[in-house]
N, C-alpha and C positions, 0 to 999 in steps of 0.2 A: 178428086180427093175429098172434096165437101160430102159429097155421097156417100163412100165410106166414113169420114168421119160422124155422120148423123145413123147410119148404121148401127156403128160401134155404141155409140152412145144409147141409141135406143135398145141394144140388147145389155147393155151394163147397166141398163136402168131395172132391169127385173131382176137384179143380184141373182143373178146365175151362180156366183162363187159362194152361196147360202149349201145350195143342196151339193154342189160340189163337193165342199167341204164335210157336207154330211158321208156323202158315200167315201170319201177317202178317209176320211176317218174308221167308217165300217171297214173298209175293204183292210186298213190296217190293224185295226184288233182282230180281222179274222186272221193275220198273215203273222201278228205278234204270237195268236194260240197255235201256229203251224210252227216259227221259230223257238218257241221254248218247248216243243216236244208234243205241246196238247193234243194236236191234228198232223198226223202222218201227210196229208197233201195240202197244198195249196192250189185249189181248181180254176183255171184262168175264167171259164166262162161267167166266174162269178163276180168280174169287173164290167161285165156286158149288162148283167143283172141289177148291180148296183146304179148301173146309168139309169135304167127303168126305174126302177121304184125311186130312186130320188130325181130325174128328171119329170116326168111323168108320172106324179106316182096314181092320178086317178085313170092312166090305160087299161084294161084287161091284161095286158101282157104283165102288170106291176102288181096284180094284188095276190095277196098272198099265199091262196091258197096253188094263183099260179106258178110263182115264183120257187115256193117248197116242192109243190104236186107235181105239176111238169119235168120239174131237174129229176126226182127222184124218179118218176116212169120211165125219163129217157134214158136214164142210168140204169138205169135197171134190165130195160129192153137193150141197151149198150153192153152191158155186162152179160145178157144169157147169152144174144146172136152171136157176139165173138166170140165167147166162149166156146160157144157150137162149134162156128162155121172158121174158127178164126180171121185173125185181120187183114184179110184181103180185100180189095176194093169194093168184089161188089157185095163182100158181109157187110160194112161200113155203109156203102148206100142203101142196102137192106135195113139194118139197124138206125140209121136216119130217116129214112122216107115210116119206119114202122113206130118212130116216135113221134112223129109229127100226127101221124093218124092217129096215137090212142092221146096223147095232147089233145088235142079238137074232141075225140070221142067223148072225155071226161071233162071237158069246157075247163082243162090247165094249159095252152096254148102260151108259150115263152118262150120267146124268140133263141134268149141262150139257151136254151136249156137243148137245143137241135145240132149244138155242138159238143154236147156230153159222147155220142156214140165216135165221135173223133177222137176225142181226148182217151177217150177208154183205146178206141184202137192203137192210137200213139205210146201211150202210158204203160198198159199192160198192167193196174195197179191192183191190189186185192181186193178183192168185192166188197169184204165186210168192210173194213176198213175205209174203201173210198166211198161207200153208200154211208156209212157213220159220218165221216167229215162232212159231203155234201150235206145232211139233213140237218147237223148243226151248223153250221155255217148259212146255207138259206133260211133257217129259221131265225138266226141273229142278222142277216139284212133284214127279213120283212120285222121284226119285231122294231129296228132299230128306224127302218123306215118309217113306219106307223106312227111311233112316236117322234119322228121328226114331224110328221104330216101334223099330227094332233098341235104341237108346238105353233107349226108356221101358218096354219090356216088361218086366215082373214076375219072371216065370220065371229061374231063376238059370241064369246062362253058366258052362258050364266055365271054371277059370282056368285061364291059361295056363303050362305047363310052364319052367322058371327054371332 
């Protein structure tokens, strides 16, 4: 019990409920612009996403042009294959295994962003429409991220001249 208790403690000691806070908070102004109409969908993979950039935000998987670039190829390569081939299993693992490759090709590798060609197969949502929310909505986490980052960072800022 000591074990765990010096555990616990040792991870409540790096206020873990700091960034938490952060992304739940993002995650709910994106889900607030989905309840009053602004955003046609509310995309789950982008509570996988929010863990990243506010857990880890110095990961490659967290920065942003990952976070935007990756969602929006894999949606994108989500939305042509099913459309082709429609949603059968192995268009879905076509359109997965083909996002993951142009991710790495284009150095935007994002872990959620490999479950967009699922959600598309699931969803069946309008193109325009789900490519419009996903790019605002990842672009208000990394933005929201950032500026958490800039906020919590340790390192001391020059003050500014008065």
């Amino acid at each position: 019990m000591q074990n765990l208790t010096s555990r616990l403690q040792n991870r409540l000691t790096s206020q873990p409920w700091k960034p938490a806070l952060g992304a739940g908070i993002a995650i709910a102004l994106i889900a607030s612009l989905k309840h009053v109409g602004f955003f046609p969908y509310l995309i789950a993979p982008l509570g996988a996403s929010a863990t990243l950039v506010w857990m880890v935000p110095k990961s490659p998987l967290a920065r942003a042009r990952a976070v935007i670039g990756g969602s929006l190829i894999s949606a994108a390569i989500g939305l042509g294959v099913l459309g082709m081939l429609g949603a059968t299993p192995w268009a879905i693992g076509l359109a997965v295994g083909l996002a993951i490759f142009s991710m790495v090709l284009f150095d935007v590798l994002h872990a959620p962003a490999g479950a967009l060609p699922l959600v598309i197969g699931i969803s069946h949502p309008e193109p325009v429409a789900f490519l419009g929310t996903l790019a605002a909505s990842t672009i208000i986490l990394a933005v929201l991220g950032r500026f958490y980052l800039w906020l919590t960072e340790t390192k001391a800022r020059p003050k500014p001249d008065i």
